[in-house]
PyMOL commands that place a pseudoatom at each C-alpha (Angstrom):
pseudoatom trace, name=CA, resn=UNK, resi=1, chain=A, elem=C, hetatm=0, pos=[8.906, 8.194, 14.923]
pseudoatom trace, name=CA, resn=UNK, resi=2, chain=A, elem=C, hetatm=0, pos=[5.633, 6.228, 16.104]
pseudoatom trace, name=CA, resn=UNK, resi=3, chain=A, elem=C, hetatm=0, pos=[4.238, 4.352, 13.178]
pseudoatom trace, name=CA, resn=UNK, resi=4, chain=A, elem=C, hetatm=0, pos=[0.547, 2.465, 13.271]
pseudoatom trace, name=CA, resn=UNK, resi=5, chain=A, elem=C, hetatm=0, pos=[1.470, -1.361, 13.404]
pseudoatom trace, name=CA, resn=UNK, resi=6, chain=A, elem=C, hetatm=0, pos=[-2.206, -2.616, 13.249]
pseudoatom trace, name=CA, resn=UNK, resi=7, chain=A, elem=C, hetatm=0, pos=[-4.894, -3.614, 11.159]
pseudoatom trace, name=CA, resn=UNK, resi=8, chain=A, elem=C, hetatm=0, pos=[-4.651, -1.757, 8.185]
pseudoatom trace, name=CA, resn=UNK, resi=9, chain=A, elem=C, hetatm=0, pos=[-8.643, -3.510, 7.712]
pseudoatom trace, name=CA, resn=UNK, resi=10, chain=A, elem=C, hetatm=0, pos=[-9.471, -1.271, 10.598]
pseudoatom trace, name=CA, resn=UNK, resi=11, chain=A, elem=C, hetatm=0, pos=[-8.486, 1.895, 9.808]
pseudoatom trace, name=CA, resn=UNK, resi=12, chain=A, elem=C, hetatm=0, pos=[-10.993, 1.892, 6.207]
pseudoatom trace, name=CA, resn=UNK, resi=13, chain=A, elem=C, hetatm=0, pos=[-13.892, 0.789, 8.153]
pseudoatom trace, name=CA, resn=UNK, resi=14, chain=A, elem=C, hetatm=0, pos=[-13.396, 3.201, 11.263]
pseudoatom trace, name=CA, resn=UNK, resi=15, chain=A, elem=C, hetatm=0, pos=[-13.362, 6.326, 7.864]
pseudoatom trace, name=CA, resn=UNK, resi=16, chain=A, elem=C, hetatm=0, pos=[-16.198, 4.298, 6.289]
pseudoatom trace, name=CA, resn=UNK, resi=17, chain=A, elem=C, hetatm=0, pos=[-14.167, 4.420, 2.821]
pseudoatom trace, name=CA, resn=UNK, resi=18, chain=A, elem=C, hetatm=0, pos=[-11.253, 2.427, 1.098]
pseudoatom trace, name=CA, resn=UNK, resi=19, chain=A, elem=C, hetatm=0, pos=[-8.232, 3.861, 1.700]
pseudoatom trace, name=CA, resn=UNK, resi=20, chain=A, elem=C, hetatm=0, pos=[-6.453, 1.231, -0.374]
pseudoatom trace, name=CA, resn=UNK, resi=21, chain=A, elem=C, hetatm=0, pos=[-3.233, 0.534, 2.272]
pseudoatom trace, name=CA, resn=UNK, resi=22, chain=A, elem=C, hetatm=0, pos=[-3.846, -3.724, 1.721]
pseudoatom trace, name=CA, resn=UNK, resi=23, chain=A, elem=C, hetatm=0, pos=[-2.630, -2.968, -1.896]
pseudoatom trace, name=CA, resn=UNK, resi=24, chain=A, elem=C, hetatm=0, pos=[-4.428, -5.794, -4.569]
pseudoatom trace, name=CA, resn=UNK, resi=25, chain=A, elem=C, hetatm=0, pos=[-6.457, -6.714, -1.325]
pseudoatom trace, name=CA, resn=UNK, resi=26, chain=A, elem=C, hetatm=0, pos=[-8.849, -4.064, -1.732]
pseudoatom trace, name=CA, resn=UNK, resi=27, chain=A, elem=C, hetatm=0, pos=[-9.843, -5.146, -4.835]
pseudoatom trace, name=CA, resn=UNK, resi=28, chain=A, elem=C, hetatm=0, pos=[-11.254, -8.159, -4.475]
pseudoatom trace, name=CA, resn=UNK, resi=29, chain=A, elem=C, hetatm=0, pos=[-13.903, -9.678, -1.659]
pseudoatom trace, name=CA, resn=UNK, resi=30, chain=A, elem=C, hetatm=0, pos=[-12.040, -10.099, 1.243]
pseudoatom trace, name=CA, resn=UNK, resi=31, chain=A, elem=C, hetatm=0, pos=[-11.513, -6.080, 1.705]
pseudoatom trace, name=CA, resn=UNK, resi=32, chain=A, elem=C, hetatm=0, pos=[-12.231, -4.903, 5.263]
pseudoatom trace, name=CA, resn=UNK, resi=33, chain=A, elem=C, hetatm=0, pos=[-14.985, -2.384, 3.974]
pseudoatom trace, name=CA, resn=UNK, resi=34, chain=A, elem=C, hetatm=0, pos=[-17.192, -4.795, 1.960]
pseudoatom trace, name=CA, resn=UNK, resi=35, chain=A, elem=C, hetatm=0, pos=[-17.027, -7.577, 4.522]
pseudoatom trace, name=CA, resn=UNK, resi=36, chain=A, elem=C, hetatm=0, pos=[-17.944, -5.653, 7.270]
pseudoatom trace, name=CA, resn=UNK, resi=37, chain=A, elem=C, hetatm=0, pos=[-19.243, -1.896, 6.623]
pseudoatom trace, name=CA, resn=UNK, resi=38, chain=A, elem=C, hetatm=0, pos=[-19.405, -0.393, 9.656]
pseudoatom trace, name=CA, resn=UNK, resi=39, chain=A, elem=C, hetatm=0, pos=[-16.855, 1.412, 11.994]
pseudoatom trace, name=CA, resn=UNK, resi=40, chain=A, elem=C, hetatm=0, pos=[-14.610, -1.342, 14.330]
pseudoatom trace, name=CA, resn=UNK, resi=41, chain=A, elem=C, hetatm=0, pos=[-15.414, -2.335, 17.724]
pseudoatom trace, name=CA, resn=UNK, resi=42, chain=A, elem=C, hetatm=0, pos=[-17.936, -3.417, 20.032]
pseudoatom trace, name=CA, resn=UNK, resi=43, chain=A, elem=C, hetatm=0, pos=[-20.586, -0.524, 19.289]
pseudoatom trace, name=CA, resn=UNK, resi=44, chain=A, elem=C, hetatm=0, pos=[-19.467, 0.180, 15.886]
pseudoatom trace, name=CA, resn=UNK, resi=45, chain=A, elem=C, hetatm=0, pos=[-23.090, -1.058, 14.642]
pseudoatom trace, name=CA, resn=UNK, resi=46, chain=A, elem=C, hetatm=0, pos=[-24.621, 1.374, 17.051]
pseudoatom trace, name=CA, resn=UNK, resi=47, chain=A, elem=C, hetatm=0, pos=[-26.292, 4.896, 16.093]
pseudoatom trace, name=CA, resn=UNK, resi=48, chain=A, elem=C, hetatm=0, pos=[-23.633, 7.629, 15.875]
pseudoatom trace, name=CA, resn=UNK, resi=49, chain=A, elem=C, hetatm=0, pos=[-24.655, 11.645, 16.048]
pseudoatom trace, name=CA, resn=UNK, resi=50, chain=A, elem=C, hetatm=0, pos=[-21.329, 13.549, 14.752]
pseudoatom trace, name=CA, resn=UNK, resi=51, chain=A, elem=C, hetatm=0, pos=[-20.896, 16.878, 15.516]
pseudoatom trace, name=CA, resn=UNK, resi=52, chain=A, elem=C, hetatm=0, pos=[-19.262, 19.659, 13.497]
pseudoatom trace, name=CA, resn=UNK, resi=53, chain=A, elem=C, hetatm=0, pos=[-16.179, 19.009, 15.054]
pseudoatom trace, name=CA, resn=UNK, resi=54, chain=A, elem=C, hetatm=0, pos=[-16.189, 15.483, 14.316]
pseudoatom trace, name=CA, resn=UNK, resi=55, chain=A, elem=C, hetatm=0, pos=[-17.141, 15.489, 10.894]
pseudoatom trace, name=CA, resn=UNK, resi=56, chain=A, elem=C, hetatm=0, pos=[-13.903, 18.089, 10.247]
pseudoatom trace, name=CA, resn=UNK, resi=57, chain=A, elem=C, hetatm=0, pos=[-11.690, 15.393, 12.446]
pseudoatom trace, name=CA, resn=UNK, resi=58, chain=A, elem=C, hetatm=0, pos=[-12.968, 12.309, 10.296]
pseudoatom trace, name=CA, resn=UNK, resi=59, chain=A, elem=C, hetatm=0, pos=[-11.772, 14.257, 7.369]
pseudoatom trace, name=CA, resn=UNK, resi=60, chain=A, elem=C, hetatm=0, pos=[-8.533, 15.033, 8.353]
pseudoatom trace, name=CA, resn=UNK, resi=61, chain=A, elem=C, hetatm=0, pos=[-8.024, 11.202, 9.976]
pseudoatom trace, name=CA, resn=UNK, resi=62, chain=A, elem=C, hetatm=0, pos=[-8.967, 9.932, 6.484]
pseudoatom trace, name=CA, resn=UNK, resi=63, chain=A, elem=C, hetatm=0, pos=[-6.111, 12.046, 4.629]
pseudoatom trace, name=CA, resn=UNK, resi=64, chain=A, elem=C, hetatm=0, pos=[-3.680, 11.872, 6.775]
pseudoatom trace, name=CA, resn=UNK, resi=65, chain=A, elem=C, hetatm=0, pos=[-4.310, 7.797, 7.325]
pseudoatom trace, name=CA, resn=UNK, resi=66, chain=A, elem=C, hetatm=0, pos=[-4.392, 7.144, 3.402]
pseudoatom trace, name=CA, resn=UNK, resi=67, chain=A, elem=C, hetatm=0, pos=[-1.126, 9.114, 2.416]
pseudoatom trace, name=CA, resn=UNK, resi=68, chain=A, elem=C, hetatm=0, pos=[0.739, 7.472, 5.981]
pseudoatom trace, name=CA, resn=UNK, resi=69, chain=A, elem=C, hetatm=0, pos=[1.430, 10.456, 7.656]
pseudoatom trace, name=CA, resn=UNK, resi=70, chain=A, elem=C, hetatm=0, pos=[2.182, 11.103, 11.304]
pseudoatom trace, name=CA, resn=UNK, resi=71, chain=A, elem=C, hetatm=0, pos=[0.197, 13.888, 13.327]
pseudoatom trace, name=CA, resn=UNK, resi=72, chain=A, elem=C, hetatm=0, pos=[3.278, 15.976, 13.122]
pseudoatom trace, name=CA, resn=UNK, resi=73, chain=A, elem=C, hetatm=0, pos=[4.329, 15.063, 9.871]
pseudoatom trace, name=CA, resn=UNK, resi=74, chain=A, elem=C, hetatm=0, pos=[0.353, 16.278, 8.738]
pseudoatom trace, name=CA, resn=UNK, resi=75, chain=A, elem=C, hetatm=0, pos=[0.518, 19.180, 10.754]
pseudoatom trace, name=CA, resn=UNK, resi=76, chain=A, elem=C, hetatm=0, pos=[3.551, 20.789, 9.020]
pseudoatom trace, name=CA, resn=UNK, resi=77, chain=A, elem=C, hetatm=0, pos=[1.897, 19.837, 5.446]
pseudoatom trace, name=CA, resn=UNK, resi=78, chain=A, elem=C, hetatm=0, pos=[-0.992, 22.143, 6.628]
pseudoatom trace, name=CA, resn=UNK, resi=79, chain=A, elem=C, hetatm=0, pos=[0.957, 24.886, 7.797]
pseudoatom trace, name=CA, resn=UNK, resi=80, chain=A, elem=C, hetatm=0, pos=[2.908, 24.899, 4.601]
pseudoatom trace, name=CA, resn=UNK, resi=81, chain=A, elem=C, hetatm=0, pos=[0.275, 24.876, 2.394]
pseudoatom trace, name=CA, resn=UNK, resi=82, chain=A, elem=C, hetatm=0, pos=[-1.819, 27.532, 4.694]
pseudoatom trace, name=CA, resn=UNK, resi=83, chain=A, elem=C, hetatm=0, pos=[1.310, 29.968, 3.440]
pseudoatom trace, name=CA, resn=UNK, resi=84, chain=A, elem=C, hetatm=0, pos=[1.328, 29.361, -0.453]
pseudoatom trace, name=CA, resn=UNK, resi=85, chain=A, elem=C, hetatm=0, pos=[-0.675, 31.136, -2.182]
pseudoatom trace, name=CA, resn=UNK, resi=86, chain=A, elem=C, hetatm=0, pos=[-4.314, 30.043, -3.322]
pseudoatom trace, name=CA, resn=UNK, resi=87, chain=A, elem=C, hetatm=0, pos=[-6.769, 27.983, -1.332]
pseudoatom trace, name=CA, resn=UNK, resi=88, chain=A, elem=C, hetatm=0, pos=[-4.846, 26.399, 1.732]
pseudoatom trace, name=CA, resn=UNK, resi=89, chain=A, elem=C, hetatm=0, pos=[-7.378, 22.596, 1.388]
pseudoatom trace, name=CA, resn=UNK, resi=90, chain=A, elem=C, hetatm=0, pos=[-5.985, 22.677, -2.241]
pseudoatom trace, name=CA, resn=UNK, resi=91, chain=A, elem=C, hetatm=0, pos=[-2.364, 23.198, -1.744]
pseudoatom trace, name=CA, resn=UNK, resi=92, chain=A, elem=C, hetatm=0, pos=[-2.284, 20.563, 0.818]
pseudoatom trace, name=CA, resn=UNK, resi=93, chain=A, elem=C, hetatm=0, pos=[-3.538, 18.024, -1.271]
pseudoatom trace, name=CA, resn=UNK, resi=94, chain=A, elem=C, hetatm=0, pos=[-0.990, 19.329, -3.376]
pseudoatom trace, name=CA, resn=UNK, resi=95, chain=A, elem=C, hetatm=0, pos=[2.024, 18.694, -1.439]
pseudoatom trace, name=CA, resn=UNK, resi=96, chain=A, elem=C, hetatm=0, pos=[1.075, 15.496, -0.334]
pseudoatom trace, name=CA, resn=UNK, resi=97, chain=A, elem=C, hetatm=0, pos=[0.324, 14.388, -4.040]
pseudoatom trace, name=CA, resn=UNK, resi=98, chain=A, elem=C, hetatm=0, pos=[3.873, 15.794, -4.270]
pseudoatom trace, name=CA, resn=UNK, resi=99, chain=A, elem=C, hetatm=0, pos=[5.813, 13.114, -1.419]
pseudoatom trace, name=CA, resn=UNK, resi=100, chain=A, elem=C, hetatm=0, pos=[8.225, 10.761, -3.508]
pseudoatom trace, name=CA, resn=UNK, resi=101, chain=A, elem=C, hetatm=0, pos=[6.480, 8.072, -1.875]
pseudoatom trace, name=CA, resn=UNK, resi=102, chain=A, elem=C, hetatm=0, pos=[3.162, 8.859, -3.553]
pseudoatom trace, name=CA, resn=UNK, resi=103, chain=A, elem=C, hetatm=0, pos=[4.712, 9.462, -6.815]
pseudoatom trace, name=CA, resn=UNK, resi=104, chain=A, elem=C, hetatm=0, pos=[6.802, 5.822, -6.765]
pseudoatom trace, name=CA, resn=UNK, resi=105, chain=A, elem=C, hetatm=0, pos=[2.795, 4.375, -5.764]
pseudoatom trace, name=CA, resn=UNK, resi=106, chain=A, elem=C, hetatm=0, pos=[1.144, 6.525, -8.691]
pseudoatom trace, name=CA, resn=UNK, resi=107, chain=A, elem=C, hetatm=0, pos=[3.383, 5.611, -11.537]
pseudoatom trace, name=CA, resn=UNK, resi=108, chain=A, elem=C, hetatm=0, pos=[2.900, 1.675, -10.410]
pseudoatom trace, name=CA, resn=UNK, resi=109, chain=A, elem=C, hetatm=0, pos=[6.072, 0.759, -8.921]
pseudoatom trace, name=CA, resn=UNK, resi=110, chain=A, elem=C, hetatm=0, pos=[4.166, -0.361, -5.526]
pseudoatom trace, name=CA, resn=UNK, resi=111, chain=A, elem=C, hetatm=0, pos=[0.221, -1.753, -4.783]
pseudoatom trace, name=CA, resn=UNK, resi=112, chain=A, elem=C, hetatm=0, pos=[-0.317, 0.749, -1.715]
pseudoatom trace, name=CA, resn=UNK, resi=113, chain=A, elem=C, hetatm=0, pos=[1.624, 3.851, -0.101]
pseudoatom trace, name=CA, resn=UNK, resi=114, chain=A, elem=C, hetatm=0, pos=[2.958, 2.001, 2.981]
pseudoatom trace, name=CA, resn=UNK, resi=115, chain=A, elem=C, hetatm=0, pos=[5.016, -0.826, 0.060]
pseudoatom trace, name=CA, resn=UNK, resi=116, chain=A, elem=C, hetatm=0, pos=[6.073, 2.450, -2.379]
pseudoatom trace, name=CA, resn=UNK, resi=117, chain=A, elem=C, hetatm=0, pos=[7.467, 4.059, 1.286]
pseudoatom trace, name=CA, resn=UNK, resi=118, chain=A, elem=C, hetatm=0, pos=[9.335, 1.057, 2.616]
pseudoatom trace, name=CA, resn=UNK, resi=119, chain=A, elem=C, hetatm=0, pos=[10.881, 1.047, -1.268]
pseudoatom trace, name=CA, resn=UNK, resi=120, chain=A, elem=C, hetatm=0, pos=[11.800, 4.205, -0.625]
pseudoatom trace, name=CA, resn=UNK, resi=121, chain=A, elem=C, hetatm=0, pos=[13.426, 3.809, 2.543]
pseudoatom trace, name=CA, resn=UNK, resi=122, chain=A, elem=C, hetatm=0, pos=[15.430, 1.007, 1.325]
pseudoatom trace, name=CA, resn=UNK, resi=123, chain=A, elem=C, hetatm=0, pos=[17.061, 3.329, -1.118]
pseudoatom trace, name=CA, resn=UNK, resi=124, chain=A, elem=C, hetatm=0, pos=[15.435, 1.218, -4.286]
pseudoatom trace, name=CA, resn=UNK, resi=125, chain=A, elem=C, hetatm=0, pos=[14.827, 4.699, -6.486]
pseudoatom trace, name=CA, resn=UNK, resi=126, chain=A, elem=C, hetatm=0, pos=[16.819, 7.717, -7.737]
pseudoatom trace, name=CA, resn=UNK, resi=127, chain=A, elem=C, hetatm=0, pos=[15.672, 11.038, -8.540]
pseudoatom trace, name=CA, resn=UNK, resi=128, chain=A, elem=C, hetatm=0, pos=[17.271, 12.775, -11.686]
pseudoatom trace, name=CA, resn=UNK, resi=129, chain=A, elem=C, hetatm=0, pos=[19.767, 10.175, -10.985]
pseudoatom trace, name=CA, resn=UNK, resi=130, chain=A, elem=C, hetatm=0, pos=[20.777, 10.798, -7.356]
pseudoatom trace, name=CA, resn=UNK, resi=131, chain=A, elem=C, hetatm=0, pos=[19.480, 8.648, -5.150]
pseudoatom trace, name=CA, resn=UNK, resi=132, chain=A, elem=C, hetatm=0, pos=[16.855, 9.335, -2.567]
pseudoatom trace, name=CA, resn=UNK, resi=133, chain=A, elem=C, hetatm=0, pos=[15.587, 7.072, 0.231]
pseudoatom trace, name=CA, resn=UNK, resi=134, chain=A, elem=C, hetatm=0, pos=[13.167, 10.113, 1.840]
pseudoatom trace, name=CA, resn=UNK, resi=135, chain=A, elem=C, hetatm=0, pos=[9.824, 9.156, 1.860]
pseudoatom trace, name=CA, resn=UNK, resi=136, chain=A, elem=C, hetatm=0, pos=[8.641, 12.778, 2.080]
pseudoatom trace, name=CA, resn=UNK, resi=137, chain=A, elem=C, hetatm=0, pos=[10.727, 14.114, -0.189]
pseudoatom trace, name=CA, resn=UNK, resi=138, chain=A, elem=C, hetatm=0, pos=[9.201, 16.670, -2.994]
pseudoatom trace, name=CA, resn=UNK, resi=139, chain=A, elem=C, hetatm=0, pos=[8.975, 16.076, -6.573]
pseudoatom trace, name=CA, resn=UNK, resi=140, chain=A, elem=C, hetatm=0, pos=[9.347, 19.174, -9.061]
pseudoatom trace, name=CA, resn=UNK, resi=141, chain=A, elem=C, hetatm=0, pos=[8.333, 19.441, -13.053]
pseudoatom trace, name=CA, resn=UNK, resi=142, chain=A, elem=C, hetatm=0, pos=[10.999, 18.224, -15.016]
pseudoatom trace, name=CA, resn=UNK, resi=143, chain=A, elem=C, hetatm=0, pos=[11.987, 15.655, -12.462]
pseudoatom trace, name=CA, resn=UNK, resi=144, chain=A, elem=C, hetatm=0, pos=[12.678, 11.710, -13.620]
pseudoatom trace, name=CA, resn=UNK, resi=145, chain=A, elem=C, hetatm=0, pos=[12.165, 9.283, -10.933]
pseudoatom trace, name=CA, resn=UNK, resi=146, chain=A, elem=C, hetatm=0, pos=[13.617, 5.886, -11.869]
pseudoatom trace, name=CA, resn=UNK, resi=147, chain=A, elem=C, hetatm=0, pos=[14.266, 2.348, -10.231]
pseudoatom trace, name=CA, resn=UNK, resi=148, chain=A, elem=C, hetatm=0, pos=[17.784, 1.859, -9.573]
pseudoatom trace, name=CA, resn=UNK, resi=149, chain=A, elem=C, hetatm=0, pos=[19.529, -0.899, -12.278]
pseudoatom trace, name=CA, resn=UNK, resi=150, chain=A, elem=C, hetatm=0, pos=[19.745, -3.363, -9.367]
pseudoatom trace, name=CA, resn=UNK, resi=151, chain=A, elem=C, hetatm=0, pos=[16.367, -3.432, -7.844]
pseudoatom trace, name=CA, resn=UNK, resi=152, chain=A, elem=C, hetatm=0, pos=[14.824, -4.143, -11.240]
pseudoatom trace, name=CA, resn=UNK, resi=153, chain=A, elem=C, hetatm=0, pos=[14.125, -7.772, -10.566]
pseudoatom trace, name=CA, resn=UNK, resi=154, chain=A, elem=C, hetatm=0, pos=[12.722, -7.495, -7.380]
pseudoatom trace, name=CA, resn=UNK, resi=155, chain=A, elem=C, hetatm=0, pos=[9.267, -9.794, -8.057]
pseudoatom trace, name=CA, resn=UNK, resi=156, chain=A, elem=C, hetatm=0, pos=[7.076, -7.924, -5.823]
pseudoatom trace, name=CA, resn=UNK, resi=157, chain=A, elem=C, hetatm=0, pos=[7.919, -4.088, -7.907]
pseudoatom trace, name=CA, resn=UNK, resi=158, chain=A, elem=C, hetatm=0, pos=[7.271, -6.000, -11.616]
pseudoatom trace, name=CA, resn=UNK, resi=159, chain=A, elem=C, hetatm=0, pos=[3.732, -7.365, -10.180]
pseudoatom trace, name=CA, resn=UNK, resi=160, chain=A, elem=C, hetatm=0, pos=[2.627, -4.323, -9.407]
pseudoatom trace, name=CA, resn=UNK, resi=161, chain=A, elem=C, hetatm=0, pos=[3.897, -2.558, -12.717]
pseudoatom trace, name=CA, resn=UNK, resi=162, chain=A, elem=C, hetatm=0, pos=[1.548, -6.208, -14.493]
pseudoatom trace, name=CA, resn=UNK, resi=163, chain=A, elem=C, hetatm=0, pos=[-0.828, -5.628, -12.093]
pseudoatom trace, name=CA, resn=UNK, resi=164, chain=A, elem=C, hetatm=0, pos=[-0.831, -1.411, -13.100]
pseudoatom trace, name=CA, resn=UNK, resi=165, chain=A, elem=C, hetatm=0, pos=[-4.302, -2.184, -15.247]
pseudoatom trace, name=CA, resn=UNK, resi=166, chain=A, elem=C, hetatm=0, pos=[-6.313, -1.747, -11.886]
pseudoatom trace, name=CA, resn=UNK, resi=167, chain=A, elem=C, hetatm=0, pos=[-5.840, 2.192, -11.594]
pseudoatom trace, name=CA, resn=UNK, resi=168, chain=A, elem=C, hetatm=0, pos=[-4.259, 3.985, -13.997]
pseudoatom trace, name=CA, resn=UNK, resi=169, chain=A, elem=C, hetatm=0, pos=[-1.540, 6.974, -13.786]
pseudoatom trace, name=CA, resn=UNK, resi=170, chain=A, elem=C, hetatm=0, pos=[-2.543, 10.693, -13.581]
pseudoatom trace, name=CA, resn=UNK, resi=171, chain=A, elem=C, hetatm=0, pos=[-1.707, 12.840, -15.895]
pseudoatom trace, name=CA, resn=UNK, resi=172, chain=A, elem=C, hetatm=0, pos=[0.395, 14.492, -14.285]
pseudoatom trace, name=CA, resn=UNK, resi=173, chain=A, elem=C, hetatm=0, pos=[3.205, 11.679, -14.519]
pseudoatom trace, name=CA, resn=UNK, resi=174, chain=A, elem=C, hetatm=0, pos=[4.598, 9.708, -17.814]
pseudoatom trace, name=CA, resn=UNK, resi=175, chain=A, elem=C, hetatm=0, pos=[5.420, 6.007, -17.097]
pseudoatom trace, name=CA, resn=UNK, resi=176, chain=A, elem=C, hetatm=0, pos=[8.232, 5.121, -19.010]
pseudoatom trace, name=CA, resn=UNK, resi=177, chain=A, elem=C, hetatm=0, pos=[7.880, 1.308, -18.345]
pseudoatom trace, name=CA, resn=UNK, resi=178, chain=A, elem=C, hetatm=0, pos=[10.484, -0.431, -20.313]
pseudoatom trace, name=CA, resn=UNK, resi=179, chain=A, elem=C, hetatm=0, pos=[12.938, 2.301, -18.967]
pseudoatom trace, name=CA, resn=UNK, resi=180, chain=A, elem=C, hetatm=0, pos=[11.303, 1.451, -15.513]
pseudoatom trace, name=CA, resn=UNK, resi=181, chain=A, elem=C, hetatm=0, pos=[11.110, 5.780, -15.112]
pseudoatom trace, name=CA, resn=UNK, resi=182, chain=A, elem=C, hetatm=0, pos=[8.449, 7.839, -13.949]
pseudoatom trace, name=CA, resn=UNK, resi=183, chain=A, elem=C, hetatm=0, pos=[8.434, 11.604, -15.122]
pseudoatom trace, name=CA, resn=UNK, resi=184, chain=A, elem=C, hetatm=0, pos=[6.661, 14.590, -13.538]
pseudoatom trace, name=CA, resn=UNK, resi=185, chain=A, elem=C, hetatm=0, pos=[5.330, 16.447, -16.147]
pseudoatom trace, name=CA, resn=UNK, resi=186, chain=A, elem=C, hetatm=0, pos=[3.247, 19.366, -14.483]
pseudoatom trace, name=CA, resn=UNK, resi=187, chain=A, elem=C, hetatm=0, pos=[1.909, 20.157, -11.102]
pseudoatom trace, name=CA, resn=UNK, resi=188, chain=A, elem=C, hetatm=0, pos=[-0.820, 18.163, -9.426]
pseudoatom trace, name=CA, resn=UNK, resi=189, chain=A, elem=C, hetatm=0, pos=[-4.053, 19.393, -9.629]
pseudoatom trace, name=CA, resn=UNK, resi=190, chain=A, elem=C, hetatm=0, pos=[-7.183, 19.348, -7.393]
pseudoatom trace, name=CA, resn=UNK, resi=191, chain=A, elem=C, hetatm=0, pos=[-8.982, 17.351, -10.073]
pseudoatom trace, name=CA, resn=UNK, resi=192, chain=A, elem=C, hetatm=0, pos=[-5.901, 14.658, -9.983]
pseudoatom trace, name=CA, resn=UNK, resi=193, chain=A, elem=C, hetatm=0, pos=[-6.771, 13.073, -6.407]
pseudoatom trace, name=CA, resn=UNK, resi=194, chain=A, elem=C, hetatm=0, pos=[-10.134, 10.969, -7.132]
pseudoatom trace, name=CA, resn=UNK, resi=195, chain=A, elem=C, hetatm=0, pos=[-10.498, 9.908, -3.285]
pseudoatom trace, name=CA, resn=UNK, resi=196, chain=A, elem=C, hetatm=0, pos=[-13.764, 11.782, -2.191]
pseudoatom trace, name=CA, resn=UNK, resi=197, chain=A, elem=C, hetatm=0, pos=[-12.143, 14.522, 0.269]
pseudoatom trace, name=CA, resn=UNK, resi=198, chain=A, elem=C, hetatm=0, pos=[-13.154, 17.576, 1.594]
pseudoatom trace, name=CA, resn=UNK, resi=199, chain=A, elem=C, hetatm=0, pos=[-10.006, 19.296, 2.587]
pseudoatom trace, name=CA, resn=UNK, resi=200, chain=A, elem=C, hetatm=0, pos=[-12.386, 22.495, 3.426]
pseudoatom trace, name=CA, resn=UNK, resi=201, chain=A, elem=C, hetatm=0, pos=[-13.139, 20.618, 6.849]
pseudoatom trace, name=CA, resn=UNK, resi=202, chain=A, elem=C, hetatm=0, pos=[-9.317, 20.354, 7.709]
pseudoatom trace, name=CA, resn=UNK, resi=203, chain=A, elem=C, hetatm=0, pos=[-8.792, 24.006, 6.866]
pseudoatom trace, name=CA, resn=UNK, resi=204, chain=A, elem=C, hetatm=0, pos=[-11.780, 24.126, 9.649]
pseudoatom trace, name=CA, resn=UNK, resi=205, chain=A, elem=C, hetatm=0, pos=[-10.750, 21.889, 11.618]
pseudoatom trace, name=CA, resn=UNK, resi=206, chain=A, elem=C, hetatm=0, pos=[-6.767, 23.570, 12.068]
pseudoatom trace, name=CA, resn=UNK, resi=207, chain=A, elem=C, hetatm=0, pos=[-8.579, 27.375, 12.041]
pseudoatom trace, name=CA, resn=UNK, resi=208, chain=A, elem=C, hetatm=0, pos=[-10.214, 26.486, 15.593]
for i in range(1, 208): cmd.bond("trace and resi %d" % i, "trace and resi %d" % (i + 1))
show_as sticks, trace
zoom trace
């Protein structure tokens, strides 16, 4: 599957926002977005006149860039979520709160969605005790996700659980940290994702 291998710097300032992929980065001065606020490139200082269409692409750039997912991958999110019931911009915001990956980065485990997913991959978590190296897999109530016995000294995983002040978890999870377990205790809600989106433009944007 293609995967961005850039500046992750570049992709914040071409959305205008943080997207927090650097991790503990975007915390502190040297971030992309307050060093340089303006969109990448040669004529990113220049005056820009957006159209409808661009303002609903933007949107959907900015989501799919700050969970990591490929056009494809985004594409079938959206379709799924257009057949649940409910509003379709909701229920994707849903599902992608829902990705394993984005659960191991909300309960602390990693500084940024890209580290929690390469965790992931590398088979460092089970779920319910079974363990699961899919970034895209799907959490359910009642679930426990918890580091496996032998990753637990792995430096980089207990600075971010020190480090876990910066951003706290949604209620939606428990952190169990002594235990090193995360567990799902209700559904993601709308009010749970505190990025500024408007997932009405993507629901726009894929009705064309």
């Amino acid at each position: 599957m293609a995967r961005y291998t850039g500046a992750a710097c570049r992709l914040c300032r071409r959305e205008g926002t943080k997207l927090f992929l650097k991790g503990d980065r975007c915390f502190t001065e040297k971030c992309g977005v307050e060093r340089r606020a303006y969109p990448p490139g040669q004529h990113g200082q220049g005056r820009t006149r957006t159209s409808d269409y661009g303002l609903q692409l933007r949107e959907k750039q900015k989501v799919k860039r700050m969970y990591g997912l490929a056009e494809k991958q985004f594409r079938g999110t959206m379709d799924a979520a257009s057949r649940m019931r409910g509003r379709a911009g909701e229920n994707l915001l849903v599902l992608l709160e829902q990705r394993l990956d984005n659960v191991v980065f909300r309960l602390g485990f990693a500084t940024s969605r890209s580290e929690a997913r390469q965790l992931v991959r590398h088979g460092h978590f089970e779920v319910n005790g079974r363990k699961v190296d899919i970034p895209s897999f799907r959490v359910k109530t009642g679930m426990r996700v918890t580091l496996c016995e032998s990753s637990r000294q792995i430096a980089r995983i207990t600075e971010a659980l020190e480090a876990l002040e910066r951003r706290s978890v949604p209620g939606w999870l428990e952190l169990e940290k002594e235990a090193f377990t995360g567990v799902i205790k209700a559904a993601p809600t709308r009010e749970d994702v505190t990025m500024p989106v408007q997932e009405q433009l993507i629901v726009e944007l894929y009705s064309r």
